[in-house]
C-alpha positions, 0 to 999 in steps of 0.5 A: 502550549496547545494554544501555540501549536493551533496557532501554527497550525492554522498560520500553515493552513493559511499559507497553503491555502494562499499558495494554492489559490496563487496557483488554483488552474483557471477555468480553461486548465486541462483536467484529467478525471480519473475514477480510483479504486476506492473513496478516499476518506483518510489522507494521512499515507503513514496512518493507514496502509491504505492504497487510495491514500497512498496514492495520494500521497504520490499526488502531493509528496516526494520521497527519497529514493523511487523505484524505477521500471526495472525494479531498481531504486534510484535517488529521487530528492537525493541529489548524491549519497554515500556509505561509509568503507565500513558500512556504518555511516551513511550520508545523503545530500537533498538535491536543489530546489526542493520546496514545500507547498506553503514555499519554505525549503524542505530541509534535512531535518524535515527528512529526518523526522518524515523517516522516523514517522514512516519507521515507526509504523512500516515493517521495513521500516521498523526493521531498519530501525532495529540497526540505526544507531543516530539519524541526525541533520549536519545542515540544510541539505545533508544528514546522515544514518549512523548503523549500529553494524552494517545493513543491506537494505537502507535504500531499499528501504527508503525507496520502498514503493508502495504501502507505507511509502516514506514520504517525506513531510515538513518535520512540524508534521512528521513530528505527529504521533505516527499512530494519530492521522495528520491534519496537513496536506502540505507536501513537495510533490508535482500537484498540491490538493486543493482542500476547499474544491475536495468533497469527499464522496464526491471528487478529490482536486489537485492542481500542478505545482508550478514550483516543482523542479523533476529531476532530469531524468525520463520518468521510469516507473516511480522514478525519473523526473514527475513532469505534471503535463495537465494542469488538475486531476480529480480523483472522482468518487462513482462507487458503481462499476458500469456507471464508471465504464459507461462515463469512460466510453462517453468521455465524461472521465478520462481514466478508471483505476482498475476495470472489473474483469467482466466488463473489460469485453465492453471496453475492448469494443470502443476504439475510442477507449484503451485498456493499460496494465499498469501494473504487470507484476500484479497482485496478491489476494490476502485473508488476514486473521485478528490473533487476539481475538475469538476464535482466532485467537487459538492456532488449531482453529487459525490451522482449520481455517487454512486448511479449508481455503481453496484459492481457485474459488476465489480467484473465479469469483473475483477474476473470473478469466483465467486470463487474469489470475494465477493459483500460487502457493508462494507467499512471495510470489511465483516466479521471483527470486523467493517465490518457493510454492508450499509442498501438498495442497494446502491453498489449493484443494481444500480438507474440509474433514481435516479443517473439522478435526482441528476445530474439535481438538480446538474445542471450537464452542461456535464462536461465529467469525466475523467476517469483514466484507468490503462491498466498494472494492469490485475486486474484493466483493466475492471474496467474503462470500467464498470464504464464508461458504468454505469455513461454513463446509470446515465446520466454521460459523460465520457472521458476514458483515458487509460495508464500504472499504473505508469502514473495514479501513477504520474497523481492521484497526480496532482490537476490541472482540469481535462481538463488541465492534472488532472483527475476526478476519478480513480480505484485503490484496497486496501488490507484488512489489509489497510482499517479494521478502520478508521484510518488505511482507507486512503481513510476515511481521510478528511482534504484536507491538509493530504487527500490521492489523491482525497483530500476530505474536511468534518470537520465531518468526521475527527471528527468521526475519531479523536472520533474512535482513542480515544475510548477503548471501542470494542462496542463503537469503532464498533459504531463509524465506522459505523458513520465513513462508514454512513458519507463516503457515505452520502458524497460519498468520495469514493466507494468501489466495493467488495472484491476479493481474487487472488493467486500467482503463483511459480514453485513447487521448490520454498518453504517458500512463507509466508501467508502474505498481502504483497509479501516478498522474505526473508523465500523463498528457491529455490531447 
């Protein structure tokens, strides 16, 4: 049977390296060459919440649904779909023309099953999950979600935009293990990755698919139609910040992902080079906490640890500018609907005799915290600094571990104790369209069996969450999470360290780059 299933799996991989050779861009294509924020080493969107591999999974998926400028989700693949009067049945047609890479035809089932991988491990996902009864295939192009009792976030769910996107895969795919990475890269999306140009640590390639049918729409944020207008795009690896400035000023690359804060001066002095904020309702700078291991495994010493964060330190470090950051006691972000700021200082101003108070009455025996710092991601690098010099003023010891992002990316999932390969804490950030509810929030979730890294346990607060999904009432929901945000720090699951806002950078050739949470390639033209 495994004999079978390497046989299958080759036969793909032959036919997509066919159909990629059949459509590899000639020597004279147009290539756009952008630098991302980050290597890519896992290329599996649904095993790790990664952001460069999310992004390329925008490079060779589709999804569903997509979010659009305005923040409304729109039907993507989806052709039409429907609710039932009572709310429970719900039916989705697929639009014509869709085909997977290797040329067969994405089908319902694949839908169904690429639903059920992303479910298993995103936390709207899981949630949603909590009230389908049946997802099932009726034919070729159209299935069904059968609800348990109604539910008000089915398309905000599957048109969730960023980490974990459901992506829709071949159902032969979708059916891996969601906690086993893929081996596949056969999508149905605007560019096909081109395995046998891709040398990780090096570059990533991708070529237009030349049988994807946009929709007909103008391209609008994630939504609209994907019209790829170059014919290949390399995500080039340059881990050094100025190395990539200076390529963009001499056009040896066409795009930079985010520009670190300090350098966007330079930039602004070439006319040839522009600056794109891409993304304008920002991000979230994050400190997640391992709740099964010591020391914060005890909540009093979790408390301490809060109660010495003071987010104005980080955000200098990192942004610097104050052009570019914003303190915000809101784990749902300042100025939407949800974002309620915490009442007192606590975030803000730190009480480092409180912080050592809480750790004597902890018994605090010096366990140092093993603090994950990554050294590849500009934007995070001064993070770990700051936090080991503040927790150090609390009364906290602190092993600071440094190593590239895609290290921390394959360590955060690892449980073992600190002392033996784990971790005790780690920074990572969160686009704001991520974290606007406490469904949408993967770092709000509390069931240690569906929990993003960190893997908190408080039944309360999974029942606050499950009270958010049911309610329909805007002023309720509001009220809700706050209660959902209130029992976030009286249990310190995590913190959030303020907001911050970085632009792209592209030479002044390059038109089209959409206004979006995420970085997408399809819209751009190179002239």
């Amino acid at each position: 049977m495994h004999v079978m299933r390497r046989l299958r799996q080759a036969a793909a991989c032959l036919a997509l390296s066919t159909a990629a050779a059949a459509v590899a861009a000639p020597a004279s294509a147009q290539t756009l060459k952008m630098v991302a924020h980050s290597d890519l080493k896992v290329l599996d969107p649904i095993w790790t919440t990664a952001f460069i591999t999310r992004n390329h999974g925008y490079m060779i998926y589709d999804t569903l649904f997509a979010q659009d400028a305005d923040s409304r989700i729109q039907p993507q693949m989806v052709d039409k779909y429907e609710a039932s009067a009572d709310k429970l049945t719900w039916t989705f047609t697929l639009r014509d023309g869709l085909e997977w890479h290797d040329g067969k035809p994405v089908t319902a089932e694949d839908c169904v099953a690429s639903i059920k991988r992303w479910a298993a491990r995103d936390a709207m996902g899981q949630k949603m999950m909590e009230f389908v009864a049946e997802m099932k295939a009726v034919n070729d192009k159209t299935f069904t979600i059968a609800l348990k009792e109604p539910y008000g976030l089915v398309i905000d769910s599957l048109g969730k935009p960023s980490s974990n996107v459901p992506f829709m895969m071949p159902k032969r795919i979708a059916d891996t293990d969601p906690f086993k990475a893929i081996d596949s890269q056969i999508g149905s999306g605007p560019f096909i990755y081109i395995n046998a140009e891709s040398k990780p640590g090096e570059k990533h390639v991708y070529v237009k698919n030349p049988k994807y049918k946009p929709r007909a729409e103008p391209a609008s944020g994630l939504a609209g139609g994907k019209v790829a207008k170059v014919d290949r795009v390399e995500f080039v690896e340059m881990p050094d910040p100025t190395q990539q400035v200076n390529a963009l000023i001499a056009g040896e690359i066409d795009m930079i992902e985010n520009v670190p804060h300090d350098l966007i001066p330079l930039l602004k002095k070439d006319r040839n080079v522009q600056t794109v904020n891409w993304n304008p309702l920002g991000q979230q700078f994050i400190l997640r906490f391992n709740h099964l291991t010591k020391p914060f495994d005890n909540l009093k010493i979790r408390q301490a640890a809060m109660y010495a964060m003071r987010q104005e330190d980080f955000l200098k470090a990192t942004v610097g500018e104050p052009e570019f950051y914003k303190v915000c006691s809101a784990a749902f972000v300042c100025g939407t609907p949800n974002g309620v700021e915490i009442q007192g200082d606590l975030l803000k101003k730190p009480d480092f005799e409180k912080s050592k108070a809480l750790l004597k009455e902890a018994g605090y025996d010096g366990t140092p915290v093993v603090l994950m710092q990554s050294t590849t991601l500009p934007v995070l690098t001064n993070m770990a600094p700051v936090t080991k010099a503040l927790l150090e003023q609390g009364g906290f010891k602190v092993d600071m571990q440094s190593m590239d992002w895609q290290t921390v990316v394959s360590r955060r999932a690892r449980k073992d104790p600190a002392d033996k390969g784990g971790w005790s804490a780690f920074h990572t950030y969160a686009i704001a369209v991520d974290i606007l509810n406490p469904i949408s929030a993967n770092w709000m979730v509390a069931d240690p069996a569906k929990a993003w890294f960190g893997w908190p346990n408080d039944p309360e607060m999974e029942k606050l969450r499950d009270a958010y999904s049911r309610e329909t009432d805007p002023a309720k929901s509001k009220a809700l999470a706050l209660a959902v945000q209130n029992r976030a720090v009286d249990q310190a699951q995590y913190a959030w360290l303020g907001m911050w806002f970085g632009p792209g950078a592209a030479r002044a050739s390059i038109t089209g780059w959409l206004k979006a949470p995420v970085v997408v390639h399809w819209n751009i033209e190179k002239k």
